[in-house]
C-alpha positions in Angstrom: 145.5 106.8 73.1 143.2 104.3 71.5 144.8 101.6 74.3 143.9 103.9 77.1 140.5 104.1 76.1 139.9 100.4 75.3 141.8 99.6 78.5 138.8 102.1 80.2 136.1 99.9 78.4 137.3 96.6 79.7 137.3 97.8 82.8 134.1 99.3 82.6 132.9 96.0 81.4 134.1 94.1 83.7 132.3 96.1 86.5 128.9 95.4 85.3 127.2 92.6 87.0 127.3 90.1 84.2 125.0 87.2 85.8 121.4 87.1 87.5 123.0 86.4 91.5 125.4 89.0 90.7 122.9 91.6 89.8 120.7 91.0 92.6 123.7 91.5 95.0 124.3 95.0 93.8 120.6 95.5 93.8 120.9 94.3 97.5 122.8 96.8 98.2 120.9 99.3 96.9 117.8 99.0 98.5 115.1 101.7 98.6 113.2 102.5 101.6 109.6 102.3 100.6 107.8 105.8 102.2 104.2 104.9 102.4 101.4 108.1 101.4 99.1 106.5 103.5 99.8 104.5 106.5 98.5 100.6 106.9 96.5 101.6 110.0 94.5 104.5 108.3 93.9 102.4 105.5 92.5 99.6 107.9 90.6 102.1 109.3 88.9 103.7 106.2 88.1 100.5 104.9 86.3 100.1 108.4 84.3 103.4 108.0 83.7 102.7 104.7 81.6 99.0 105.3 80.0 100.6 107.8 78.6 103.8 105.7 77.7 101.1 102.7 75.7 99.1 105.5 73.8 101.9 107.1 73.2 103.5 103.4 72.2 99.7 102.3 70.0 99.6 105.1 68.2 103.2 104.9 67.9 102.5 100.8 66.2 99.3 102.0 64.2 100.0 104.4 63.2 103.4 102.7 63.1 103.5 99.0 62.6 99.6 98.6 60.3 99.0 101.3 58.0 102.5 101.7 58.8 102.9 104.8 60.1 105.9 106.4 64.2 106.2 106.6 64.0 107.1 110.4 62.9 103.7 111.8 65.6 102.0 110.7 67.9 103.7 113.5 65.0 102.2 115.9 65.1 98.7 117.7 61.6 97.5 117.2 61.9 98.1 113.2 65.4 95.3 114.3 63.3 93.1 116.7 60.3 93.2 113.6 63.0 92.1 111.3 64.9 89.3 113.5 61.4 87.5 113.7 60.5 87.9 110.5 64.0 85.9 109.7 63.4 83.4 112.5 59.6 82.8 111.8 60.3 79.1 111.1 63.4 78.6 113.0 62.1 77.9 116.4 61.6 74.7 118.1 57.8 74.6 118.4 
């Protein structure tokens, strides 16, 4: 009895992957498919959404709390055109 059952550990043993190439083989073979929660499109896309909610937010914070001035003009394009020159005062050829 106690041959059978050392003859069933040998075996056993001998089916284990014993080295590194061997183990990765089985591992190989036993490769998981990887289910994603959230796709790599939405996350592209929220990141998106995201840096353009923290620039409008940075920009009504700005413009609003930092500045005094009122929150609405900074959807307006002459608040923009006021800016842009302000920026390019010194820039120009002249």
């Amino acid at each position: 009895m106690q041959a059978v059952v050392r003859k069933k550990n040998e075996q056993l043993e001998s089916t284990e992957p014993n080295s590194r190439i061997e183990r990765k083989k089985t591992s190989d073979v036993e490769e998981k498919i990887r289910l994603r929660i959230v796709p790599i499109w939405a996350r592209i896309l929220i990141v998106l959404v995201l840096a353009v909610t923290a620039a409008v937010g940075g920009a009504l914070i700005g413009y609003s709390v930092i500045g005094d001035g009122n929150a609405g003009d900074v959807f307006e394009k002459s608040t923009w055109t006021h800016i842009t020159d302000l920026v390019n005062k010194g820039t120009t050829g002249e």
